[in-house]
C-alpha positions as CSV (number, residue, x, y, z in Angstrom):
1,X,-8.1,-36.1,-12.2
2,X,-6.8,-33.6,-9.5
3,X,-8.4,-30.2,-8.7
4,X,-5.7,-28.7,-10.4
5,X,-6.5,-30.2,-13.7
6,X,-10.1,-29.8,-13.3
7,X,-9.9,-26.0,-12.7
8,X,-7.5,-25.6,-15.2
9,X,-4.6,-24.5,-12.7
10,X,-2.0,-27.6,-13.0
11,X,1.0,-24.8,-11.4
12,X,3.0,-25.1,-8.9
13,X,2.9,-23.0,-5.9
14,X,5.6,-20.3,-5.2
15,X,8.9,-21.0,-3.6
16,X,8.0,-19.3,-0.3
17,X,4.7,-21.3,0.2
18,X,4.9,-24.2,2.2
19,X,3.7,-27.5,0.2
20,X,1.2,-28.2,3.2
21,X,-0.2,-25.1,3.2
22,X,-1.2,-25.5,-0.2
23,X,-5.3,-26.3,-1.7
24,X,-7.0,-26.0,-4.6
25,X,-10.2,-24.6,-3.9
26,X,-13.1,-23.7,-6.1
27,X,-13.8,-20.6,-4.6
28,X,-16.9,-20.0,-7.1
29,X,-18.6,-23.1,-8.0
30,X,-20.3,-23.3,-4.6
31,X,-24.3,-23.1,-4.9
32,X,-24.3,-20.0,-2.5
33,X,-21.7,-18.3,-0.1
34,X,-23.3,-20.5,3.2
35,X,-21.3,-23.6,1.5
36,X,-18.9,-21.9,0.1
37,X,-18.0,-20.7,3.3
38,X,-18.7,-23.7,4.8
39,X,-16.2,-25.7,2.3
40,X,-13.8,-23.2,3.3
41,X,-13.9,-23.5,6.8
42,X,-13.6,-27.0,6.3
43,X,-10.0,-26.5,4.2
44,X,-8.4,-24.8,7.0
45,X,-7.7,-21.7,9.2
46,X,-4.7,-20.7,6.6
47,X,-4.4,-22.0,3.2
48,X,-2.4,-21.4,-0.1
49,X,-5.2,-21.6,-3.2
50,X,-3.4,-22.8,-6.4
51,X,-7.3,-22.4,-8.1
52,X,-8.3,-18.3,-8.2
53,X,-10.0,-16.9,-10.8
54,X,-9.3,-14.0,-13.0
55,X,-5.8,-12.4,-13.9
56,X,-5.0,-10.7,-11.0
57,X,-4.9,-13.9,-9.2
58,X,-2.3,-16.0,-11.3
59,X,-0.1,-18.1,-9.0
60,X,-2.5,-18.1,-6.7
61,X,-3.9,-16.9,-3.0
62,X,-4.1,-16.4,0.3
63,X,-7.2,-17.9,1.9
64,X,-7.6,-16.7,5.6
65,X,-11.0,-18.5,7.0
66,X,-11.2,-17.2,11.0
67,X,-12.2,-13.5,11.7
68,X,-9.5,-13.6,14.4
69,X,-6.6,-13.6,11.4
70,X,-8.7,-11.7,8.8
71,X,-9.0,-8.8,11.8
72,X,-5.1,-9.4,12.0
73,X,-4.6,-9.0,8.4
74,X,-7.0,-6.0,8.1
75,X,-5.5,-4.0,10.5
76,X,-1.6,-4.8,9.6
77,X,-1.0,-3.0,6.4
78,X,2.3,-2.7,7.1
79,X,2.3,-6.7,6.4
80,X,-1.1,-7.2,4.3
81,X,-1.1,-4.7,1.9
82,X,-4.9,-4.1,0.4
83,X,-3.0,-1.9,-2.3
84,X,-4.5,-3.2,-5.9
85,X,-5.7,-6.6,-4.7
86,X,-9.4,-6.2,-6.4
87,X,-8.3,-5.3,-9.7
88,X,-11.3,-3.6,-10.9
89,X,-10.6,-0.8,-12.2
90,X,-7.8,-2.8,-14.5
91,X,-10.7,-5.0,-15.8
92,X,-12.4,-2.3,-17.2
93,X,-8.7,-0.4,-18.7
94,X,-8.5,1.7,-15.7
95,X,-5.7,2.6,-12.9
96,X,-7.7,3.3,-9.5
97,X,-8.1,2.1,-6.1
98,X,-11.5,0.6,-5.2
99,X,-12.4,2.7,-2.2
100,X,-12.2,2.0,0.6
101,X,-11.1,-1.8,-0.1
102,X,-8.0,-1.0,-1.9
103,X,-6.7,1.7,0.4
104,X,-3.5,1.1,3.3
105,X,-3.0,4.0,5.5
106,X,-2.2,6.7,5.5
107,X,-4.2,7.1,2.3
108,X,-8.1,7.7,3.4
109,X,-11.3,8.0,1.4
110,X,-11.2,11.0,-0.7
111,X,-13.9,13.5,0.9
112,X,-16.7,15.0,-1.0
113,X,-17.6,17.5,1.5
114,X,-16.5,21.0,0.7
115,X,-13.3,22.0,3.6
């Protein structure tokens, strides 16, 4: 039995994801984060995961392990948008950015402070 079968996630990658790149990855089956993070390092620096959980992950995900490229990521929106990538606020029947994760510039967190 693959991963894929195990997890429920027997799919095939998208057409502009290299077959090498691609992993399937329990990302919450680990015992705490130290081996899931561990596992992941393990996997690779870059990796396509066919096996995400939750709705807003179907056909999979971008798994980034080194701080150099999450840093890269981060600070590239133009490239790695952050726009509705948690999907809270869907889960619960709602349409709003989780601040500050789901924010790209030139949106900022909404101040409270009277101007």
């Amino acid at each position: 039995m693959t991963d894929a079968d195990r997890f429920g996630t027997a799919k095939p990658a998208p057409p502009h994801v290299p077959p090498e790149l691609v992993r399937n990855v329990d990302l919450v089956g680990a015992q705490s984060p130290y081996e899931s993070t561990a596992a992941l390092h393990e996997v690779g620096r870059v990796f396509y995961n066919l096996t995400a959980h939750g709705p807003q992950y179907e056909g999979g995900i971008w798994v980034l392990t080194q701080a150099e490229d999450i840093r890269t990521a981060l600070q590239t929106p133009e490239v790695f948008s952050s726009h509705d990538t948690v999907g809270f606020s869907r889960s619960i029947g709602e349409a709003w950015p989780l601040i500050p994760l789901e924010l790209d510039p030139p949106e900022s967190i909404p101040s409270s402070a009277p101007s």
